[in-house]
BALOBA-1460 file (C-alpha; in Angstrom, 3 decimals):
// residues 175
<rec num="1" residu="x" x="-8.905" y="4.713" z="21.280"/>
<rec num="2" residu="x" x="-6.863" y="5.568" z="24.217"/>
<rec num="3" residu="x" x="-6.344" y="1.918" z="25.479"/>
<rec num="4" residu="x" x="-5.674" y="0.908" z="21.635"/>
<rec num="5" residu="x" x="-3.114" y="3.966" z="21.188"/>
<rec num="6" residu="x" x="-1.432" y="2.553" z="24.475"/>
<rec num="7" residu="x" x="-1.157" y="-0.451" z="23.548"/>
<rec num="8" residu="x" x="0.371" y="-0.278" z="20.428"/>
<rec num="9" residu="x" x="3.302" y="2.655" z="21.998"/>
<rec num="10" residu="x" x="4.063" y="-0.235" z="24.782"/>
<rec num="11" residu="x" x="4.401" y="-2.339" z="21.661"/>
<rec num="12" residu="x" x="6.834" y="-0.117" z="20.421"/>
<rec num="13" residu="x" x="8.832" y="1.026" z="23.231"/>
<rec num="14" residu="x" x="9.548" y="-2.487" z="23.852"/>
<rec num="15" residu="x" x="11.550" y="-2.410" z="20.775"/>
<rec num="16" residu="x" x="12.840" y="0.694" z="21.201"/>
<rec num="17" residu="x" x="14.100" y="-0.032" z="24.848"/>
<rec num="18" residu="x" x="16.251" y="-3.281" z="24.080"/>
<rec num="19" residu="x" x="13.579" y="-5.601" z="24.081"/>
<rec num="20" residu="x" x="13.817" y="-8.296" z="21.255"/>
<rec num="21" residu="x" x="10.246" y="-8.945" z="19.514"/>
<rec num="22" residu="x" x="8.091" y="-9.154" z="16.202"/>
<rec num="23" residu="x" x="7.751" y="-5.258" z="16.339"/>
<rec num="24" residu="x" x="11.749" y="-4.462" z="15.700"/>
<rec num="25" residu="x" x="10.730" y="-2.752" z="12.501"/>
<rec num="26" residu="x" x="8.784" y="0.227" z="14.727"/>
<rec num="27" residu="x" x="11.934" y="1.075" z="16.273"/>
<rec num="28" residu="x" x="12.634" y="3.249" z="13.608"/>
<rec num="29" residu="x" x="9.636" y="5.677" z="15.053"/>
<rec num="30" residu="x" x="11.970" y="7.402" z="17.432"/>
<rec num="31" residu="x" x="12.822" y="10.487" z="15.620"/>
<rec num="32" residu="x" x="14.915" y="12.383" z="18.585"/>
<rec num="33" residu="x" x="16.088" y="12.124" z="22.406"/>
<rec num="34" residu="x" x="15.854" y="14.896" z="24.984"/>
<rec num="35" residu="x" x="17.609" y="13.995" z="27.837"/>
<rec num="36" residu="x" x="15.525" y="11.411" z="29.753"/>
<rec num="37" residu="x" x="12.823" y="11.320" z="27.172"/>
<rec num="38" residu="x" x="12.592" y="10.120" z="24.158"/>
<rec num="39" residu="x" x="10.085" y="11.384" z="20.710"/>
<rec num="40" residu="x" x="8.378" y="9.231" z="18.563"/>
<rec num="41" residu="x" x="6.287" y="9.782" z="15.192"/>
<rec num="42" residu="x" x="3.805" y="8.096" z="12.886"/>
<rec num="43" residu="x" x="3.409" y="9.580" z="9.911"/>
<rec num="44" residu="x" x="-0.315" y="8.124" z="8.819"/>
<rec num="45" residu="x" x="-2.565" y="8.674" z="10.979"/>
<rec num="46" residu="x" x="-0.838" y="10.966" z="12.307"/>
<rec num="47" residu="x" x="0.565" y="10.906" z="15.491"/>
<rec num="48" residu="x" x="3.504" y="12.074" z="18.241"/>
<rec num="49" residu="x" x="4.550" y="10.833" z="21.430"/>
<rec num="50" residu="x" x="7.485" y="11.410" z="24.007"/>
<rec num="51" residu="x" x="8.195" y="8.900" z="26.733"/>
<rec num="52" residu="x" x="10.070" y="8.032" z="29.544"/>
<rec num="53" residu="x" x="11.327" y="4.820" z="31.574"/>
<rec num="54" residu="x" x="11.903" y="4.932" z="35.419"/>
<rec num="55" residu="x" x="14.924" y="5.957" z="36.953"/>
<rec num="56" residu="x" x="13.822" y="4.283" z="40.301"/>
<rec num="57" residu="x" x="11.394" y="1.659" z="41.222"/>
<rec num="58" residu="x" x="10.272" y="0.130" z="44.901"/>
<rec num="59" residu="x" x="8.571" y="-2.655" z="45.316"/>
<rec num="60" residu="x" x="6.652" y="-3.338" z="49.077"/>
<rec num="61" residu="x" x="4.224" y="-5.662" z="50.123"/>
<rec num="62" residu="x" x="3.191" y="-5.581" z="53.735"/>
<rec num="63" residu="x" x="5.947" y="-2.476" z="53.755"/>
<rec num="64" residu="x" x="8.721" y="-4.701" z="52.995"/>
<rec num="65" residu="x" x="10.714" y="-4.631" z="49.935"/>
<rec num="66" residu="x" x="10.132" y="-7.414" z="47.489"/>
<rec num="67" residu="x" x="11.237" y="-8.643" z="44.039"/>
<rec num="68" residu="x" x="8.466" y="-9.116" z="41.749"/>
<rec num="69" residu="x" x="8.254" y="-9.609" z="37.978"/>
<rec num="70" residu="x" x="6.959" y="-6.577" z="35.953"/>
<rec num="71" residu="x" x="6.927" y="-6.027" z="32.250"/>
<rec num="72" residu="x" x="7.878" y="-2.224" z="30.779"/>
<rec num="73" residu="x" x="7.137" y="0.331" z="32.945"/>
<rec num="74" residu="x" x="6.754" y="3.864" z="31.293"/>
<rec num="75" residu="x" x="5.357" y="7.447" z="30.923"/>
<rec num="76" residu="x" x="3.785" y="8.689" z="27.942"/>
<rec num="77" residu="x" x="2.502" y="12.533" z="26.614"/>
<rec num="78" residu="x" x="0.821" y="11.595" z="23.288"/>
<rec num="79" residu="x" x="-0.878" y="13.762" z="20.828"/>
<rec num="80" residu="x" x="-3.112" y="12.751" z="18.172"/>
<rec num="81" residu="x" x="-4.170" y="15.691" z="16.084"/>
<rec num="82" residu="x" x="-6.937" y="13.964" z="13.839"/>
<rec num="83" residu="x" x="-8.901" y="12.946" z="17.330"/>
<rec num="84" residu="x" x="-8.120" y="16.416" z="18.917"/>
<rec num="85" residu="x" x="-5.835" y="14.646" z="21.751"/>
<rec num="86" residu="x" x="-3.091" y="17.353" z="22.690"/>
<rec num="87" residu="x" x="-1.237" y="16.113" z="25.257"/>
<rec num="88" residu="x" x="-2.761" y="12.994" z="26.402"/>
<rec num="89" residu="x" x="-0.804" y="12.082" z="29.901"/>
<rec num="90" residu="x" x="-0.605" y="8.202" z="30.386"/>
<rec num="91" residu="x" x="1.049" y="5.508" z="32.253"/>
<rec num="92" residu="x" x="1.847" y="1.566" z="32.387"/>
<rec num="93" residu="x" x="3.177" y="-0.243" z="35.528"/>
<rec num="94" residu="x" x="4.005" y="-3.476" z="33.902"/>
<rec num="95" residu="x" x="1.659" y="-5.408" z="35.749"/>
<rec num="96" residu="x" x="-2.538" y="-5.229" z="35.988"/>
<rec num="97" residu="x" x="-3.156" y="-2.633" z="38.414"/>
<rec num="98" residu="x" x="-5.940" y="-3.514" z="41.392"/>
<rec num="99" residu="x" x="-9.141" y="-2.644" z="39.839"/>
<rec num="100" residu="x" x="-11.253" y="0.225" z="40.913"/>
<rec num="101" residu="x" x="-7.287" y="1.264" z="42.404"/>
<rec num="102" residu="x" x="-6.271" y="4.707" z="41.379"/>
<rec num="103" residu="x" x="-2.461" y="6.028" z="40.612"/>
<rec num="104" residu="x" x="-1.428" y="8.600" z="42.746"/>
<rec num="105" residu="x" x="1.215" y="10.626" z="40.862"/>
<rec num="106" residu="x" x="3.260" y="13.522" z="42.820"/>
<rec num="107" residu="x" x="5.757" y="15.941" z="41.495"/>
<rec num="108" residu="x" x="6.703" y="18.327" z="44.331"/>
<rec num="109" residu="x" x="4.243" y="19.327" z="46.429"/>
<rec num="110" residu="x" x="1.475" y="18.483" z="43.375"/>
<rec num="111" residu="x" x="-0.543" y="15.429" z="43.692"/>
<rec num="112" residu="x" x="-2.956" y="13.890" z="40.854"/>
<rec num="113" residu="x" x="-5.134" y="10.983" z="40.366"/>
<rec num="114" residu="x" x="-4.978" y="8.790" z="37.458"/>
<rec num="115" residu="x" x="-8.489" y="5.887" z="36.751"/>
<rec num="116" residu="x" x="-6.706" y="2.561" z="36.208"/>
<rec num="117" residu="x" x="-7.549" y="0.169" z="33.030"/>
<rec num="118" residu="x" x="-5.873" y="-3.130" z="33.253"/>
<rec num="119" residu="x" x="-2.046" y="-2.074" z="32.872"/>
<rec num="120" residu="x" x="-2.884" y="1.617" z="31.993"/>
<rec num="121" residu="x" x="-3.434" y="4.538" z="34.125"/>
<rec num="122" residu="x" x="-4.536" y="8.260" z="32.706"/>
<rec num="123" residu="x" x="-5.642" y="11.008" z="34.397"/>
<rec num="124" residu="x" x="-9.327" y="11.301" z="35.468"/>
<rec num="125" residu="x" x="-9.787" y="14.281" z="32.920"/>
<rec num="126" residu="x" x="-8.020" y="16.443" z="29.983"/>
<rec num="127" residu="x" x="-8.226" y="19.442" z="32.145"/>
<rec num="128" residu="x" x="-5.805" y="17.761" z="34.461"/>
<rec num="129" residu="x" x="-3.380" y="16.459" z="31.798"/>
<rec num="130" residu="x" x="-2.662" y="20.493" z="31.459"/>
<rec num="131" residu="x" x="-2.184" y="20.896" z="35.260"/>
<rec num="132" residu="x" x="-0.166" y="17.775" z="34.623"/>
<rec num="133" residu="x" x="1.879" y="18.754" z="32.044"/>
<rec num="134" residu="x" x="2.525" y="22.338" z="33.487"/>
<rec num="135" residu="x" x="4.361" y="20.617" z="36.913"/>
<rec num="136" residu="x" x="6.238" y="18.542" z="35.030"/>
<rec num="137" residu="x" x="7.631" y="21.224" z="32.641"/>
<rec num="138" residu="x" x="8.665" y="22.868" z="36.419"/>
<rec num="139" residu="x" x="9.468" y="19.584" z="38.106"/>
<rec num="140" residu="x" x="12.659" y="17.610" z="38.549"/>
<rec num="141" residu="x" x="10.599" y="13.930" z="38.976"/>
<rec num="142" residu="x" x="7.542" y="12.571" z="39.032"/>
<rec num="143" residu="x" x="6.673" y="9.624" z="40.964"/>
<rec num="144" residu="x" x="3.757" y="7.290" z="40.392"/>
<rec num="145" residu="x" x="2.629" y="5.031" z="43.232"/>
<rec num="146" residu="x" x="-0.043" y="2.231" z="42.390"/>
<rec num="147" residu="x" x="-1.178" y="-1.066" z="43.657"/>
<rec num="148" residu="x" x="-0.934" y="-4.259" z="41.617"/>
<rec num="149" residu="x" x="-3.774" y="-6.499" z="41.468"/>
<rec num="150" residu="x" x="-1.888" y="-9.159" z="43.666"/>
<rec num="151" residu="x" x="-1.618" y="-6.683" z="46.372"/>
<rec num="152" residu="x" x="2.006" y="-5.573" z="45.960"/>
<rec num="153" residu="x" x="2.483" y="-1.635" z="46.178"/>
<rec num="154" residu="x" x="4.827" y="0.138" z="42.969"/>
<rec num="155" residu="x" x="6.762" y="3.006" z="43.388"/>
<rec num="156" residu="x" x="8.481" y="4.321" z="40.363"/>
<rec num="157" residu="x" x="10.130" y="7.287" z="39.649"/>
<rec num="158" residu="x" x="11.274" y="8.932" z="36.688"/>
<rec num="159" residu="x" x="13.345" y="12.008" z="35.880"/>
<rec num="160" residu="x" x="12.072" y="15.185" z="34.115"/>
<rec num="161" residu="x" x="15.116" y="15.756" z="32.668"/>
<rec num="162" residu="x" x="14.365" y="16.471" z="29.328"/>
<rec num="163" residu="x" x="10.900" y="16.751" z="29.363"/>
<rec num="164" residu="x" x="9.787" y="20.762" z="28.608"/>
<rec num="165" residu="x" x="12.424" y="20.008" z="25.295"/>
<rec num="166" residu="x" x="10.785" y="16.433" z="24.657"/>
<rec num="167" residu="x" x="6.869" y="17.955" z="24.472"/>
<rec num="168" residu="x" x="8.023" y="20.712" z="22.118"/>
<rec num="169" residu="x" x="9.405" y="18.659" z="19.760"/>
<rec num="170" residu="x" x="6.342" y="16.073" z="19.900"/>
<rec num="171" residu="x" x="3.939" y="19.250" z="19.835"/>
<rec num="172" residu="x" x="5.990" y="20.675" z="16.683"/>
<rec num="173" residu="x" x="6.107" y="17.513" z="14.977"/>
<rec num="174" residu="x" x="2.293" y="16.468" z="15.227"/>
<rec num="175" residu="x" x="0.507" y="20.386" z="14.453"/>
């Protein structure tokens, strides 16, 4: 359900972050904005999310910069209340990641690994999205550094601005 649930909120970010597509009518999920982050709902099933877009991204290959092509890139906390899933950490690079890769995400001094799926990224555990969540509410950024599957290296950063605010709402909204 995970890959399924991420699917469908990178369907709907698109829309909600300027993209044109045959999705514009879920652009009316987004129920608030904190800062940097912004709070979606569905009301049946039941479900919240808050998400964020880079405020940075570097591109290297063979340490140089590069331009490459990537699709959305964005952070998601998602919680699912008829499954159980409170908090669900979760991350697309806009590109297939390099398989058997893993996501390295930092926020100060904290460093966590995230399994790779195709385009998606969580952490290796639930236990972990806690530990997760808990830097981020005390963080200023998080950045998420990955490989693609053509060999080019992503680092993207994105602000926390808003966050602590953003998760309360979501967790208030999907009890």
């Amino acid at each position: 359900m995970n890959k399924f649930f991420a699917l469908a909120c990178g369907l709907t970010l698109a829309v909600s972050f300027g993209s044109t597509s045959l999705f514009a009518q879920t652009s009316d999920k987004v129920v608030d904005s904190k800062s940097d982050w912004s709070v979606f709902v569905e009301p049946s099933p039941k479900r919240c999310w808050i998400v964020s877009k880079p405020t940075k991204t570097v591109n290297t290959r063979g340490g140089k910069p590069v331009v490459v092509n990537r699709s959305d890139i964005r952070f998601f906390v998602t919680f699912l209340p008829g499954q159980g899933v409170q908090g669900e950490v979760s991350f697309t690079g806009g590109y297939p990641f390099k398989p058997d890769s893993k996501v390295v995400m930092s926020i100060g001094s904290s460093k966590y690994d995230f399994y790779v799926d195709g385009e998606y990224a969580w952490p290796e555990s639930r236990a972990i999205d806690n530990q997760i969540r808990s830097s981020m509410k005390r963080g200023s950024a998080a950045t998420l550094k990955a490989q693609s599957a053509r060999g080019t290296v992503t680092q993207d950063t994105f602000s926390l601005v808003g966050f602590t605010a953003a998760l309360a709402e979501a967790e208030k909204r999907c009890k």
